[in-house]
DRENNU-174793 format. One line per 5 residues: number of its first residue (from 1); their letters; for each residue x, y, z of C-alpha. Coordinates in steps of 0.02 Angstrom, whole numbers, plus 50000, padded with zeros to 5 digits. Last residue first. Example, Ala and Ser with C-alpha at 12.3 -4.5 7.8 and 13.67 -1.06 7.14 Angstrom:
2
2	SA	50684:49947:50357  50615:49775:50390;
END
This chain:
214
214	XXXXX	53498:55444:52022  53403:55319:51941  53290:55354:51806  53108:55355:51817  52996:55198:51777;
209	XXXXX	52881:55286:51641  53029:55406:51575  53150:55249:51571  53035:55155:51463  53041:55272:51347;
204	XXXXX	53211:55295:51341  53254:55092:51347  53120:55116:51165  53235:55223:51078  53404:55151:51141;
199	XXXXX	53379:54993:51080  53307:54828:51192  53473:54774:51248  53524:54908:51377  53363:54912:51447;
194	XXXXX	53368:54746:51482  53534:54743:51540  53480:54870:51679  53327:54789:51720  53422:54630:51762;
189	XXXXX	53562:54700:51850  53432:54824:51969  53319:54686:52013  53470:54572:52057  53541:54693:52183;
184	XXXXX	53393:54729:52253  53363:54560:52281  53557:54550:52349  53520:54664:52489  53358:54617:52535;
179	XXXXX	53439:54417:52555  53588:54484:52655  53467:54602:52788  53343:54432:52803  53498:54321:52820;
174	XXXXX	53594:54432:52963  53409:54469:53054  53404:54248:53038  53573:54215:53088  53541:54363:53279;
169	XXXXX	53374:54260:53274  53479:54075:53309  53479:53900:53228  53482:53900:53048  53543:53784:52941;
164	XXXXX	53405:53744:52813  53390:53914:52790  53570:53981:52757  53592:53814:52645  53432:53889:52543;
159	XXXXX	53511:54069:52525  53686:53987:52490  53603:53887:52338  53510:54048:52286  53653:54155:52262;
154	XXXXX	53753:54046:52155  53572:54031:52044  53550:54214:52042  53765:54225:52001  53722:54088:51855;
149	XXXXX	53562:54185:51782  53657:54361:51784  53800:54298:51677  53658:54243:51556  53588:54388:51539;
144	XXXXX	53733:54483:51452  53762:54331:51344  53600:54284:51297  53504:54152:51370  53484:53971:51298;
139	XXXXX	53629:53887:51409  53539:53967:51568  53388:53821:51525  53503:53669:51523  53589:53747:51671;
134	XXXXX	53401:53734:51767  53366:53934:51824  53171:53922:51817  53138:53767:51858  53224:53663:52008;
129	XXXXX	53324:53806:52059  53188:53952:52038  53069:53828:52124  53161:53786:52251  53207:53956:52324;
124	XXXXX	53029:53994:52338  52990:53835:52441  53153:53882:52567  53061:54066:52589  52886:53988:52627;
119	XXXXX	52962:53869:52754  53072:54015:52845  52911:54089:52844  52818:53943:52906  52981:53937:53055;
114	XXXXX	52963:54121:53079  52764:54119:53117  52760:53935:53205  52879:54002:53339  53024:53870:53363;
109	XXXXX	53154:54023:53336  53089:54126:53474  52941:54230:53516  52997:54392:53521  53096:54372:53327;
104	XXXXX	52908:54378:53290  52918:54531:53182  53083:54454:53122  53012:54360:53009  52908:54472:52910;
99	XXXXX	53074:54537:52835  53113:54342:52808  52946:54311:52699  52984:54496:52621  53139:54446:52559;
94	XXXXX	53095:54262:52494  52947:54346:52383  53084:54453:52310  53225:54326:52273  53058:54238:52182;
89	XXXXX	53014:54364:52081  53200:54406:52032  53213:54234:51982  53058:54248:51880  53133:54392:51788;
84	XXXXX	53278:54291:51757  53173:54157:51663  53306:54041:51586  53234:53983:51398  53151:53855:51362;
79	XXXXX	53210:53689:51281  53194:53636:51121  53081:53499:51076  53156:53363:50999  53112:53325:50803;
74	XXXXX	52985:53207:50780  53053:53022:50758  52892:52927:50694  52869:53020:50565  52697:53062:50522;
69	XXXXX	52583:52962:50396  52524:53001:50240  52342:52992:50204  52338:52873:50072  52204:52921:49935;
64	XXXXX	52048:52891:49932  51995:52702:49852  51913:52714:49686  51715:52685:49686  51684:52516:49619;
59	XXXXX	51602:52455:49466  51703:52581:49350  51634:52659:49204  51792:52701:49099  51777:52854:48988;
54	XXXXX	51911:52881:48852  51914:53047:48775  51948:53101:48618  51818:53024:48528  51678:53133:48604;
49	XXXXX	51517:53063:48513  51558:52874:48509  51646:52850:48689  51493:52947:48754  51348:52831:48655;
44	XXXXX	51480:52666:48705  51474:52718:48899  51272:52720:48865  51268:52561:48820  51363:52484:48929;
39	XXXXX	51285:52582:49057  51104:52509:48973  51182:52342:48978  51214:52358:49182  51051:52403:49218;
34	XXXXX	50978:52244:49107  51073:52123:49208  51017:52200:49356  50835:52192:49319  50841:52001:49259;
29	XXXXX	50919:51942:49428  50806:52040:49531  50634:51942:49421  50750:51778:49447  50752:51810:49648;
24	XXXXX	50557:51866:49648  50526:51699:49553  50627:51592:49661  50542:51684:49824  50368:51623:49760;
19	XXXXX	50437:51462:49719  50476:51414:49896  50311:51370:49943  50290:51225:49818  50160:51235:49707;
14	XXXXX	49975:51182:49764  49906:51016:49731  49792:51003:49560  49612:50933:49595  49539:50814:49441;
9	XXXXX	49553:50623:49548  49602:50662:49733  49794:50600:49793  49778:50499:49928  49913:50575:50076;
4	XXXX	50086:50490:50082  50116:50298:50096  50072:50184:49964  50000:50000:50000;
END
């Protein structure tokens, strides 16, 4: 006996499911087929009327062009230049710290008022060492400042020793007097060569704003 379902005398079974999709697959098949021979056909129309010029139709876009690349060895950068101004800032700041000092020269050396002052002044010395008057830095100056930069820096070192050593007020009224007189020192140096350097037109003018020592 057969197996499957009885087939009915004069009824037709339906198609099978998948045709549907075959047909919609052939029907894609046909319209691409016919875009790309009307290119073709226009490509030979353009190659026809303009024989000079050869027109390719391409089926991919072309690819952009490379985007070059950086080196990978950059050139070093160069390193700044010595601030001298900044030194004199900082001689300055230390100055006054140390002139405030001795206002509590009454309460001894172990007062919290000198000894944070005596802190302040040691962090100001630091900074111009550590960044503002580096030797790889004073290399960069100009001549006439540069001579400046290494006696700040000189200076500096025996300020900071002078601090870290300290024991008594009659040191610290020596230090604060030695530290005013070199910032003043300094202040005057610096301007001076500036002035000196920056042409005799403009160091006028700037001497008529500032005054002119006597």
């Amino acid at each position: 006996m057969p197996l499957g379902p009885p087939k009915l005398p004069g009824i037709k079974l339906p198609s099978s499911p998948l045709d549907p999709l075959r047909d919609i697959i052939r029907m894609g098949r046909e319209r691409v087929e016919k875009a790309g021979s009307d290119i073709r056909s226009l490509a030979d129309e353009i190659r026809g009327s303009f024989p000079g010029v050869t027109s390719t139709i391409q089926s991919e876009s072309p690819l952009p062009a490379a985007v070059p690349q950086p080196s990978e060895e950059s050139p070093p950068a160069p390193i700044a230049t010595a601030c001298v101004a900044c030194a004199v800032g900082h001689f300055s700041t230390s100055s006054g710290l140390l002139k405030e000092t001795l206002r509590f020269k009454g309460e001894g050396m172990t007062s919290h008022e000198i000894l944070d002052r005596i802190a302040g002044a040691l962090e100001e010395q630091n900074g111009l060492e550590r960044v503002d008057l580096t030797q790889e830095k004073i290399q960069n100056l100009p001549q006439w400042e540069r001579a400046i930069a290494e006696e700040a820096l000189t200076q500096s070192r025996q300020l900071r020793h002078r601090l870290e050593t300290i024991q008594s007020i009659d040191e610290l009224e020596q230090l604060a007097a030695d530290t005013r007189t070199y910032y003043l020192k300094l202040s005057r140096q610096w301007y001076r060569g500036r002035f000196s350097n920056l042409g005799t037109k403009k160091a006028e003018a700037i001497a008529q704003r500032v005054g002119k020592e006597p």
